[in-house]
C-alpha positions, 0 to 999 in steps of 0.5 A: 554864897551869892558872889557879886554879878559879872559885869562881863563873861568870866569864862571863856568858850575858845580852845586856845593852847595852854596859857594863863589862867586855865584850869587844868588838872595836875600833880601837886607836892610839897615837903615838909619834915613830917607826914602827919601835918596837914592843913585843912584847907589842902587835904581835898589834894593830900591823897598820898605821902611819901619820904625822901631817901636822902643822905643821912645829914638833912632832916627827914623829908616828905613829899605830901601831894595828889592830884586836882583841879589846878590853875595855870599861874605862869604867864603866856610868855614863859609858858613859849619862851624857850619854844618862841627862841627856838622859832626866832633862830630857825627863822634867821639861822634857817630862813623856815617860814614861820609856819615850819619853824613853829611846826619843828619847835612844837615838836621839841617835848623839852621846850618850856617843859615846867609850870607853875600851877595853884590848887583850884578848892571847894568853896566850902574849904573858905566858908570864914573868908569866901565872901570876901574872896569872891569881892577880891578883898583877901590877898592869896585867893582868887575866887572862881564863880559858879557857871551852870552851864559849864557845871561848873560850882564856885571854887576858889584859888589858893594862890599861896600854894604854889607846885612846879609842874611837868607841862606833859602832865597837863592834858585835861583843861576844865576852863578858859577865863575870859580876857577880863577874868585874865586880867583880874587874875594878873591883878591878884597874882601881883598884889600877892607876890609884888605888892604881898599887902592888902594897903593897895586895894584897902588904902584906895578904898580909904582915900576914896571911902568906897569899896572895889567892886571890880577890876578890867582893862579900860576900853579906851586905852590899851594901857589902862586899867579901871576899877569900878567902886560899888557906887558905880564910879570908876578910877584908873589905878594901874597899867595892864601887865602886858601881853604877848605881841599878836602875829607871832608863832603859837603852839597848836595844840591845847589841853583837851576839854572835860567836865569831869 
């Protein structure tokens, strides 16, 4: 399936610490009351089950889950809340230099320890929606192109699974997005969980009687966000959510690369 052409870069070729967006392999699980039921769309990440042993009151319970190419949905923010906390009270309780402070923080494995994460899945696994979940139009997915040069095939994000995952799991990253790509993913995750209905997007395609080609941040206004119709024409719709401030502590250490 042919996506539409990027205007812009969607991957990115920095090697920042963990953050939004990155595409890493993890653990994912859910329960459910038996073993046997397994949607199609997930079984490429259904590799093993197990039950609970709980006490004999709750229903029978079963974890379902393996491991896969998973995205990072948690924002930069919640990924170092509890790390930029410890650094702020060093500094002012401590008077460490920034660098110190940072230092000690990243040392502290308990700090910010769980992610959310949603499964990355073949194409393939869409074939009925993929045309539409590579123009943004089907609420949950998020579509991931293909990038030769990366070996990288066009996958797609089911943003309706989503798996809390220990961050010391995560050691391979497979991809950055670009800060567009970031913002397209923002944009998807709100529409699914905040707005939860296809009327944002859809209705503005109705009044204006034009389809949403894209979405990114508006070059002359670091609040605005434009989206560019397939004629070409371009609307502000929404603020940019926003980003960490730029100057404060960071961790050191990302995810190393593979292409496997």
């Amino acid at each position: 399936m042919a996506a539409p052409a990027q205007s812009t870069p969607f991957y990115d070729d920095s090697d920042p610490p963990l953050q939004q967006g990155d595409v890493v392999a993890v653990p994912f699980a859910r329960l459910q009351t038996d073993p046997e039921f397994l949607p199609a769309r997930w079984q490429s990440i259904d590799a093993s089950r197990a039950q609970l042993e709980l006490p004999s009151e709750p229903p029978e319970t079963w974890a379902i889950g393996g491991w896969g190419w998973g995205m990072v949905i948690s924002h930069d923010c919640q990924l170092d809340k509890e790390f930029n906390k410890l650094v702020r009270r060093l500094r002012e309780k401590e008077q460490l230099p920034l660098a110190e402070a940072a230092a000690i923080a990243e040392r502290d494995p308990s700090l910010d320890r769980f992610v959310s994460v949603c499964p990355v899945l073949p194409v393939a696994t869409f074939s009925d929606q993929a045309a539409d979940a590579a123009t943004g139009r089907v609420i949950d997915l998020f579509h991931l192109p293909a990038d030769e040069g990366r070996e990288w095939e066009e996958a797609i994000v089911d943003l309706s699974y989503r798996a809390t995952v220990d961050r010391l799991f995560i050691e391979h990253r497979r991809l950055v997005l670009s800060e567009q790509a970031r913002m397209r993913l923002r944009f998807a995750v709100a529409r699914a969980e905040t707005f939860r209905s296809s009327e944002i997007g859809f209705q503005l395609e109705q009044v204006l009687n034009k389809r949403i080609r894209d979405v990114r941040q508006d070059p002359s206004n670091a609040i605005g966000v434009e989206v560019e119709m397939w004629d070409g024409t371009v609307v502000q719709l929404v603020q940019q959510p926003a980003e960490p401030p730029a100057g404060g502590p960071q961790r050191t250490r990302p995810p190393s690369t593979t292409r496997e």
